[in-house]
LUMLUM-902426 format. One record per residue (C-alpha): residue number from 1; residue in three letters; x, y, z. Coordinates in nm, 2 decimals, decimal comma, always signed. Example, Ala and Ser with C-alpha at 12.3 -4.5 7.8 and 13.67 -1.06 7.14 Angstrom:
BEGIN
<atom mimar="1" lummi="ALA" u="+1,23" v="-0,45" w="+0,78"/>
<atom mimar="2" lummi="SER" u="+1,37" v="-0,11" w="+0,71"/>
This chain:
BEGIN
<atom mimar="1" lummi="UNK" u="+11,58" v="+13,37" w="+14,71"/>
<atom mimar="2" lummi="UNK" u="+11,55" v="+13,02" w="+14,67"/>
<atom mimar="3" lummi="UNK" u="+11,23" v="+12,97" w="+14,81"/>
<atom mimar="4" lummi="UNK" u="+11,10" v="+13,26" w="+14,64"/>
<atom mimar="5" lummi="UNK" u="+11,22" v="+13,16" w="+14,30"/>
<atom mimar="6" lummi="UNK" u="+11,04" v="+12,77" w="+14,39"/>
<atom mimar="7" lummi="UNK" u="+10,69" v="+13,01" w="+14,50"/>
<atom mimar="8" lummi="UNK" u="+10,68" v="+13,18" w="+14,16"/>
<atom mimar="9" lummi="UNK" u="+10,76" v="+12,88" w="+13,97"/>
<atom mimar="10" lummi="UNK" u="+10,65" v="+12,50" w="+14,08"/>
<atom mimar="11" lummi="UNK" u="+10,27" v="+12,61" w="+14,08"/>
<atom mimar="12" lummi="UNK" u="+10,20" v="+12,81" w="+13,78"/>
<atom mimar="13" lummi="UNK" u="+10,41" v="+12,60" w="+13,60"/>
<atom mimar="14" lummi="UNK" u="+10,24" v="+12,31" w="+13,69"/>
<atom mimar="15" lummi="UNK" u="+9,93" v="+12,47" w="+13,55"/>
<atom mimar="16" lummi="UNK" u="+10,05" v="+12,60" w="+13,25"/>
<atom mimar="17" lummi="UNK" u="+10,21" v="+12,25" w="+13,17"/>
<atom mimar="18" lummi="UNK" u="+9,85" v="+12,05" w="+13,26"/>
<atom mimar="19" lummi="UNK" u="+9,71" v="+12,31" w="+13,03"/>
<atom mimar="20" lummi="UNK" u="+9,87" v="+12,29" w="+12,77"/>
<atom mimar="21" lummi="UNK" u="+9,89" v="+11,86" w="+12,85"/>
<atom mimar="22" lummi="UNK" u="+9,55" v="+11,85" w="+12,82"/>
<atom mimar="23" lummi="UNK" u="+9,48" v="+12,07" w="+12,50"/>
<atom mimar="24" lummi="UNK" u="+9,73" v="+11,82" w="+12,34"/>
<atom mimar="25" lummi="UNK" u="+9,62" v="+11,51" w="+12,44"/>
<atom mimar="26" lummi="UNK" u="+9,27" v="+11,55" w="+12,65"/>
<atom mimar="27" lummi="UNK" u="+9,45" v="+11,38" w="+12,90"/>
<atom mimar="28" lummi="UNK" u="+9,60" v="+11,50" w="+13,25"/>
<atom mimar="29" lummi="UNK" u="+9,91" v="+11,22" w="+13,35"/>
<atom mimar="30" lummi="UNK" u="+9,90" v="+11,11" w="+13,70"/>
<atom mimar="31" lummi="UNK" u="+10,28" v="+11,15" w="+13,76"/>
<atom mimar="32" lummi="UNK" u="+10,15" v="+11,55" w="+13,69"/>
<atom mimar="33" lummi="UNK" u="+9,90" v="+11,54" w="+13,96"/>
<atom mimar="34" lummi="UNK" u="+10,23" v="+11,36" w="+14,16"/>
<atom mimar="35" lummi="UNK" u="+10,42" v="+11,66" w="+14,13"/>
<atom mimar="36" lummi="UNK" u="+10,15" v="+11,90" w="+14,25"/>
<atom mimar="37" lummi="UNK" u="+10,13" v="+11,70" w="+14,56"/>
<atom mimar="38" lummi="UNK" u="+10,49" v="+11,67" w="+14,60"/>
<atom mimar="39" lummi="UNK" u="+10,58" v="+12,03" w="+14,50"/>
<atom mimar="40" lummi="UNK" u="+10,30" v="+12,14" w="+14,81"/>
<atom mimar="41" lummi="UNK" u="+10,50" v="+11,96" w="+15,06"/>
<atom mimar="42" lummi="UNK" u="+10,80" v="+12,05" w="+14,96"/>
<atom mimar="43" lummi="UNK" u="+10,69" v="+12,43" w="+14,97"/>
<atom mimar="44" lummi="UNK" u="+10,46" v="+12,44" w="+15,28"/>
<atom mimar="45" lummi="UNK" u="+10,74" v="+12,35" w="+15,47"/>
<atom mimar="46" lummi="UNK" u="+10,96" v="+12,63" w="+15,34"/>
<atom mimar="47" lummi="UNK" u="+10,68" v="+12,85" w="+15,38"/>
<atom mimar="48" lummi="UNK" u="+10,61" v="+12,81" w="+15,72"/>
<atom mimar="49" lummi="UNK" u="+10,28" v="+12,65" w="+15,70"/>
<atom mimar="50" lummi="UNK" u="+10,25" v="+12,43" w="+16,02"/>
<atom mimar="51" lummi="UNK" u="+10,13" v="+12,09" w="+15,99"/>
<atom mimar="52" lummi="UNK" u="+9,79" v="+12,20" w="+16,18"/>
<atom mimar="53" lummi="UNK" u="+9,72" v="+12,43" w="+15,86"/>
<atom mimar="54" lummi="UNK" u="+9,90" v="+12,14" w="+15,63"/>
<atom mimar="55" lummi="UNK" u="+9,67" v="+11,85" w="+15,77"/>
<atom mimar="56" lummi="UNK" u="+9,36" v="+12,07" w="+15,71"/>
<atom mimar="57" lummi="UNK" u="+9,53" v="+12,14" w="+15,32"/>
<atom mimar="58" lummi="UNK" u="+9,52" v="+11,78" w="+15,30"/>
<atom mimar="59" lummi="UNK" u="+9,13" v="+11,70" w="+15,44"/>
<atom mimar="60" lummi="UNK" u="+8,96" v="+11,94" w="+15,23"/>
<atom mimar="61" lummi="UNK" u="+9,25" v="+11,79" w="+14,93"/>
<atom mimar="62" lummi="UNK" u="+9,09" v="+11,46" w="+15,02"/>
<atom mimar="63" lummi="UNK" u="+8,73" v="+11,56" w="+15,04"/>
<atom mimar="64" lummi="UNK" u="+8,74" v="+11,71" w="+14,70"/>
<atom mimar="65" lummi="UNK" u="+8,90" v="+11,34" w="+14,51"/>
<atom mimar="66" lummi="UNK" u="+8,64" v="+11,21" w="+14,73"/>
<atom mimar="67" lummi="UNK" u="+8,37" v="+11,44" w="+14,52"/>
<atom mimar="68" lummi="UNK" u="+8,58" v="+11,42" w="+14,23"/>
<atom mimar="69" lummi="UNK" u="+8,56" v="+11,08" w="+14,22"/>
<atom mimar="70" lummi="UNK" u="+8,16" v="+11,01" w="+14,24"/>
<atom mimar="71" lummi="UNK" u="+8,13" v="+11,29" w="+13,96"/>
<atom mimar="72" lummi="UNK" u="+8,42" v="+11,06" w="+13,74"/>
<atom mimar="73" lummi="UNK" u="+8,16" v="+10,76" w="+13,84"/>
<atom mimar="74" lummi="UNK" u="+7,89" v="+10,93" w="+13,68"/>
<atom mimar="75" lummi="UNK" u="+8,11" v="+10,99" w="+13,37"/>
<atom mimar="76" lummi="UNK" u="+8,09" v="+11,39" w="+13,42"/>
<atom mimar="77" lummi="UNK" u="+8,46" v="+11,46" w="+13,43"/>
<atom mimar="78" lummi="UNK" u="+8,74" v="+11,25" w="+13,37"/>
<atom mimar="79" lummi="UNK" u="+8,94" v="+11,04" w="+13,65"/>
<atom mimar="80" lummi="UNK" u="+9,32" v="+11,30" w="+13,57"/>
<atom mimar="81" lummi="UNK" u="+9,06" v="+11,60" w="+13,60"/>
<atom mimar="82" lummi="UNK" u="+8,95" v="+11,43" w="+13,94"/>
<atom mimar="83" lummi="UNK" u="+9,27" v="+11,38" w="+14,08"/>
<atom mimar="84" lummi="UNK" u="+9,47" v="+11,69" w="+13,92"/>
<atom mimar="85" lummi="UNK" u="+9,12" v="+11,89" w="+14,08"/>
<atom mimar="86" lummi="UNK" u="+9,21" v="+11,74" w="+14,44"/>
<atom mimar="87" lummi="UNK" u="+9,61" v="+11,81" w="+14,40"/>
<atom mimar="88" lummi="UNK" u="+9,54" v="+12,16" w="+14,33"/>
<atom mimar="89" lummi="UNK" u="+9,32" v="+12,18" w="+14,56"/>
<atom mimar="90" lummi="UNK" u="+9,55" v="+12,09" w="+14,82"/>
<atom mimar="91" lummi="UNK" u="+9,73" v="+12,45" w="+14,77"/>
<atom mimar="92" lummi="UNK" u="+9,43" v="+12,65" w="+14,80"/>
<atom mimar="93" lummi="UNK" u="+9,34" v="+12,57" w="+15,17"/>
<atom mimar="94" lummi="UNK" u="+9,00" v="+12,66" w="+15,39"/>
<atom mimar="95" lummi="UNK" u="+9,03" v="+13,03" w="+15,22"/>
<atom mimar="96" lummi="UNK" u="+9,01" v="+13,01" w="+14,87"/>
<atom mimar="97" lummi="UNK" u="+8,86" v="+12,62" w="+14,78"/>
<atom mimar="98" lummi="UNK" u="+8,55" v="+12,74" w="+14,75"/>
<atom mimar="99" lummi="UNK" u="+8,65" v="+13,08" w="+14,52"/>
<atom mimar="100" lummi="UNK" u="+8,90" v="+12,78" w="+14,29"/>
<atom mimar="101" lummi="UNK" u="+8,58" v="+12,54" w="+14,28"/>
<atom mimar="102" lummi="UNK" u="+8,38" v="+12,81" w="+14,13"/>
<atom mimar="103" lummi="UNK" u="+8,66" v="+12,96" w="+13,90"/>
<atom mimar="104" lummi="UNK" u="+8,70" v="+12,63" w="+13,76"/>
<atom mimar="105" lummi="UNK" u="+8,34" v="+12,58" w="+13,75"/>
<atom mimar="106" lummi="UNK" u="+8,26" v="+12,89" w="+13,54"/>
<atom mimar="107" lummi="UNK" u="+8,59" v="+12,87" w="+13,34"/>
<atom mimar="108" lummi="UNK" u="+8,48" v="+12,49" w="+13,24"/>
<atom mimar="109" lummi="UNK" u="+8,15" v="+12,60" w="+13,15"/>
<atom mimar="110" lummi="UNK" u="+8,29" v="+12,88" w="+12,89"/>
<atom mimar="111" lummi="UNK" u="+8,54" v="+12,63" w="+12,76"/>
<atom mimar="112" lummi="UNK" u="+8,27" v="+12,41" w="+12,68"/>
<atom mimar="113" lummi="UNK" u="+8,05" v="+12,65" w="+12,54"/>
<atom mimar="114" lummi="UNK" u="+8,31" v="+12,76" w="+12,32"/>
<atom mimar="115" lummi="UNK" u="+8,41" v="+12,38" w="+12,22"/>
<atom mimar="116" lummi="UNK" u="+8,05" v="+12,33" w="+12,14"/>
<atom mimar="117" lummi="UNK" u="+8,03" v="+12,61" w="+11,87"/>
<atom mimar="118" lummi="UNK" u="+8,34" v="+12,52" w="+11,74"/>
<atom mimar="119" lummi="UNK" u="+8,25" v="+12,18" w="+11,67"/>
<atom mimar="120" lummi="UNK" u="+7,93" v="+12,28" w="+11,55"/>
<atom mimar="121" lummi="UNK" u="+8,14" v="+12,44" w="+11,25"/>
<atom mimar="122" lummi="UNK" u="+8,31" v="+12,29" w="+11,01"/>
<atom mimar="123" lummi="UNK" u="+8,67" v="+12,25" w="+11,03"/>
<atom mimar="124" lummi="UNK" u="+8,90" v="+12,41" w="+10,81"/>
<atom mimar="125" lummi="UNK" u="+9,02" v="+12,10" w="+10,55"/>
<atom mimar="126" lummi="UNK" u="+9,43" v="+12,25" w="+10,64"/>
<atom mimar="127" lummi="UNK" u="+9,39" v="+12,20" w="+11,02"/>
<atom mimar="128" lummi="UNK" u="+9,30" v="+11,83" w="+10,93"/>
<atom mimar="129" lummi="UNK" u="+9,63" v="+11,70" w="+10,95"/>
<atom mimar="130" lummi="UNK" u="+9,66" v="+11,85" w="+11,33"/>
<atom mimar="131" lummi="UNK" u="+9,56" v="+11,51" w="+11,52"/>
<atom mimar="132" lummi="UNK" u="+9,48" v="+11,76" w="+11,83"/>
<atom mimar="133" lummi="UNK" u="+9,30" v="+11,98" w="+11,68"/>
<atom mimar="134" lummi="UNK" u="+9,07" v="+11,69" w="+11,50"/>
<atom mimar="135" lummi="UNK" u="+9,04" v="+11,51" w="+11,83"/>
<atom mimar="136" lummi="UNK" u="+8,95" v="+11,93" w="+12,01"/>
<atom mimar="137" lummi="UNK" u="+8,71" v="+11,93" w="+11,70"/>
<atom mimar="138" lummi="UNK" u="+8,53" v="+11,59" w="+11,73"/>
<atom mimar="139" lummi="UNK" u="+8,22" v="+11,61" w="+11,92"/>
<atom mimar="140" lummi="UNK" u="+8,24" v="+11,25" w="+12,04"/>
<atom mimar="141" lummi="UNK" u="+8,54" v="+11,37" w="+12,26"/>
<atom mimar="142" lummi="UNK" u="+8,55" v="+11,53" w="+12,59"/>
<atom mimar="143" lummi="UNK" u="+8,63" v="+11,89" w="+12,72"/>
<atom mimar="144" lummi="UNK" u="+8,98" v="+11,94" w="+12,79"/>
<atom mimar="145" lummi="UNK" u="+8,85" v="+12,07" w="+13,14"/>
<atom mimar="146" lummi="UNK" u="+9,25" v="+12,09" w="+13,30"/>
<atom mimar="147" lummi="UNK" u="+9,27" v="+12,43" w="+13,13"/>
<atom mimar="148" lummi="UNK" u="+8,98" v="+12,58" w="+13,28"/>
<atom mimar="149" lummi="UNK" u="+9,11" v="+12,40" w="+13,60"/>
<atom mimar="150" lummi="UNK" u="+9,50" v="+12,54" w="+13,57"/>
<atom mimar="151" lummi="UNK" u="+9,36" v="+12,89" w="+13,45"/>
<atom mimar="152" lummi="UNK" u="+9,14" v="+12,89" w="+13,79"/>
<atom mimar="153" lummi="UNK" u="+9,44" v="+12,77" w="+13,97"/>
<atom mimar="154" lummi="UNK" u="+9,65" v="+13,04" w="+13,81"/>
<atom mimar="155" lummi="UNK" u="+9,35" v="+13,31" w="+13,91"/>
<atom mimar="156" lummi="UNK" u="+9,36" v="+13,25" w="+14,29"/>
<atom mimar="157" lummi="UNK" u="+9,76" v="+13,16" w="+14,36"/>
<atom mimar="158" lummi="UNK" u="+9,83" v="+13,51" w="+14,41"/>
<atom mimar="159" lummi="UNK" u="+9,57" v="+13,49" w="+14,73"/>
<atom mimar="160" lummi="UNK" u="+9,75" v="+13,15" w="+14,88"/>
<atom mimar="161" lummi="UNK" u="+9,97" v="+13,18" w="+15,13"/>
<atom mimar="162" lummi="UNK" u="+10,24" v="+13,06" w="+14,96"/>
<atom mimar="163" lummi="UNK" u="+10,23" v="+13,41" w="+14,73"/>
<atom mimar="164" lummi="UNK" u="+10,23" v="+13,62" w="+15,07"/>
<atom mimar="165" lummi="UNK" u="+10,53" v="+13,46" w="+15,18"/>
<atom mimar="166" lummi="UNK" u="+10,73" v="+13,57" w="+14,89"/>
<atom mimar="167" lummi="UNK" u="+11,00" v="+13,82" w="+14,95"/>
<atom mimar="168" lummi="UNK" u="+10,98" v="+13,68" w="+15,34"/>
């Protein structure tokens, strides 16, 4: 009960709380990214996932910061995209990277194209004392791209193994 209470919660939280981090602030903290790393471990073990299928979790974790990383370098995404990207990657696994990469890829897209449009209107003069919705609205800012990431996240958990070990 315990385990299946930690399956249904640690994850989707996490994404939900990035999220809504992000929206706020159009930042993603690192101790966040922390906790995604340490919640996997705590819950592949309780899962059953062996540490063959763990130490392949964590390559193709690695090899996404790694890509992460040179897009950050080229000043297309932002370093706690990067490394929140790589941590939730690591509870996707050989299955379902590549179906989260392009989730979050077409999610990012439609949260930019939206962001674009709305900052190509003006802004209401009453939201104006909302610092983050002024910062949202300025065109010199970013994309909040850890909601597109947490809503793909949130779109293939219920594939990941951890979801078919509930109720186990």
């Amino acid at each position: 009960m315990v385990t299946d209470l930690l399956i249904i919660s640690i994850f989707p939280l996490a994404m939900a709380f990035a999220a809504a981090y992000d929206l706020f602030s159009m930042t993603i903290p690192n101790w966040l990214s922390l906790a995604v790393v340490a919640g996997f471990a705590v819950l592949a073990s309780l899962v059953g996932i062996g540490w063959e299928a763990a130490g392949l979790h964590v390559v193709l974790a690695l090899g996404a910061l790694v890509i992460t990383f040179a897009l950050f370098s080229f000043g297309w995404i932002g370093g706690g995209d990067a490394k929140f990207f790589a941590a939730t990657c690591l509870w996707m696994g050989p299955e379902l990277i590549l179906g989260y990469a392009v989730y979050a890829a077409v999610l990012g897209g439609l949260l930019t194209l939206v962001l674009l449009l709305v900052r190509s209107m003006p802004l209401p003069a009453t939201l104006y004392s909302q610092q983050w919705i002024t910062r949202l609205h300025d065109s010199n800012e970013g994309v909040p791209y850890g909601i597109a990431l947490a809503a793909a996240g949130l779109l293939v958990y219920p594939d990941t193994p951890f979801m078919a070990a509930l109720g186990g």
